[in-house]
C-alpha positions in Angstrom: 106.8 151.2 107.3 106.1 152.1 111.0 102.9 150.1 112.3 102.8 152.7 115.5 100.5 155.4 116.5 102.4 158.7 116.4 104.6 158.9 119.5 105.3 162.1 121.4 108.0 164.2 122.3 111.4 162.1 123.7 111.8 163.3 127.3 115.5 165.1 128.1 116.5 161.7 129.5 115.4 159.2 126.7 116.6 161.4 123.7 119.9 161.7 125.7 120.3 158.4 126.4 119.5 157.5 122.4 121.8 159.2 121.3 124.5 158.3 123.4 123.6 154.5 122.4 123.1 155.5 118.7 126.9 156.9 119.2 127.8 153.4 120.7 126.4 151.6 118.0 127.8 153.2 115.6 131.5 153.1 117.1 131.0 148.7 117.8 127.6 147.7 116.2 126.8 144.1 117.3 127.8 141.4 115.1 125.4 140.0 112.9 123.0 143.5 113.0 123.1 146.9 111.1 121.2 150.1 112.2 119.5 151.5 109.1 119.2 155.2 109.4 115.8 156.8 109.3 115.2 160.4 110.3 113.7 159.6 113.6 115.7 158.8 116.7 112.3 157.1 118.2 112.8 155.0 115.1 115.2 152.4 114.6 115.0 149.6 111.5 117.9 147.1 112.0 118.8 144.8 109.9 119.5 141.2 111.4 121.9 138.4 110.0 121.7 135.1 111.4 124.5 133.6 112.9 126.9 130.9 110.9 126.3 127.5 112.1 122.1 127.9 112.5 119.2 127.6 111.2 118.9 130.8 110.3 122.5 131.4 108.9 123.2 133.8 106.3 119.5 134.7 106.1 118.2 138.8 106.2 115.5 140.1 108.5 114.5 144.0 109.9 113.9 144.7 113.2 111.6 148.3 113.8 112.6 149.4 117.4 110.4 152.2 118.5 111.2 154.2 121.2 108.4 154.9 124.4 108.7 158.7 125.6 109.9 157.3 129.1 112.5 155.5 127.3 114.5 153.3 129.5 112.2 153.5 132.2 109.7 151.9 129.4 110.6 149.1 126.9 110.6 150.1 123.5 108.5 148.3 121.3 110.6 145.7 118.9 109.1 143.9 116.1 110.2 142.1 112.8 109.0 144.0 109.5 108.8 142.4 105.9 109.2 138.6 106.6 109.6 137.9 110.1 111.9 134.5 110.2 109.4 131.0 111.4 110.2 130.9 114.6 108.2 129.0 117.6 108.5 132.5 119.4 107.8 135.0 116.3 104.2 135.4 114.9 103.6 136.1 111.2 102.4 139.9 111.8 106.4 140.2 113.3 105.8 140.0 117.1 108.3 138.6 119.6 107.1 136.3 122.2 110.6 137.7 124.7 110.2 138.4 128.2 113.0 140.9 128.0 110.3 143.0 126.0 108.2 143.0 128.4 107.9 142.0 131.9 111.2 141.3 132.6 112.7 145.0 130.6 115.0 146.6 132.8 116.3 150.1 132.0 119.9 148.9 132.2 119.1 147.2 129.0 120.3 148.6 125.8 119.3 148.0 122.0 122.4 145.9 121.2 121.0 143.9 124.1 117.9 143.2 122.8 119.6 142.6 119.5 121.9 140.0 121.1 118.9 138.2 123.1 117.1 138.2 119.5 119.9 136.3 117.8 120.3 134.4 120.8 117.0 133.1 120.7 117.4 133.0 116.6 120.4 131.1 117.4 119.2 128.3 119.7 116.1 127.0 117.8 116.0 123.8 116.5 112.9 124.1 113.7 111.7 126.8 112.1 107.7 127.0 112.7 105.6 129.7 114.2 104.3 129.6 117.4 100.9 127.0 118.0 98.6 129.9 118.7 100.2 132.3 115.8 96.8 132.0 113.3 94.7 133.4 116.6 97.3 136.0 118.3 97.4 137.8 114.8 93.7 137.7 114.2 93.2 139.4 117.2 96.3 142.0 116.6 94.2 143.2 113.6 94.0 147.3 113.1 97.7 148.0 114.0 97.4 146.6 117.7 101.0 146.5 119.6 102.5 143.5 121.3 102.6 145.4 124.4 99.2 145.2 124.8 99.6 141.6 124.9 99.2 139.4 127.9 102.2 137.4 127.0 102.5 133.5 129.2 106.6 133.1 129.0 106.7 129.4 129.3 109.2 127.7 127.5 112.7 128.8 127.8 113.8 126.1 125.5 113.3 127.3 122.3 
């Protein structure tokens, strides 16, 4: 299921920190989200509900969180797997248009974070569409390429 290159080695400090936030989450998962154990730390799946009263209410999607070597210096990389819900800032191949992924990651940030900003943004959109650009942003993420590579414009905080 993973669409990443092989990753290295967790430094002491990111496979500590994991699995102190694995403990967390385990002990008070966010609401609306459940970790789906694989056999990989660097490796999360999560599966999303959206929230009652949305668009998106009662329906089931995965998150795949994989985990940089310098994690939480480095953001992990956070996509949507299987059918990533229409959303002006999701793309079809499951990529997140969400500064918090990339320029604006902060090591103080934690997985049920990003999980909360996700539903957040879930949460607050008013259509379900993808994004104008989505046919041309996956055409050119063909052969596995991964939204950090991406130049990403953050533009419309309405959505």
């Amino acid at each position: 299921m993973s669409t990443s290159t092989p990753q290295k080695t967790l430094s002491r400090i990111a496979a500590h920190r994991l699995q102190k936030e694995l403990a967390e989450w385990q002990a008070n998962p966010p609401t609306g989200f459940k970790h789906k154990a694989t056999d990989d730390i660097q490796l999360w799946i999560i599966e999303v509900t959206g929230a009652p009263g949305t668009l998106y209410e009662n329906e089931q999607y995965y998150l795949q969180v994989d985990f940089p070597e310098q994690y939480p210096m480095e953001a992990p990389q956070v996509i949507f797997v299987k059918d990533p819900p229409m959303h002006p800032h999701i793309y079809s191949n499951g990529h997140i248009c969400l500064d918090i992924l990339y320029d604006s990651w902060s090591p103080a940030m934690t997985v049920s974070s990003i999980c909360m900003s996700i539903l957040s943004m879930l949460s607050s959109s008013t259509s379900k569409e993808r994004p104008p650009d989505n046919d041309r942003y996956v055409r050119n993420c063909r052969n596995g390429r991964s939204p950090k590579e991406t130049r990403w414009w953050f533009h419309d905080d309405k959505v």
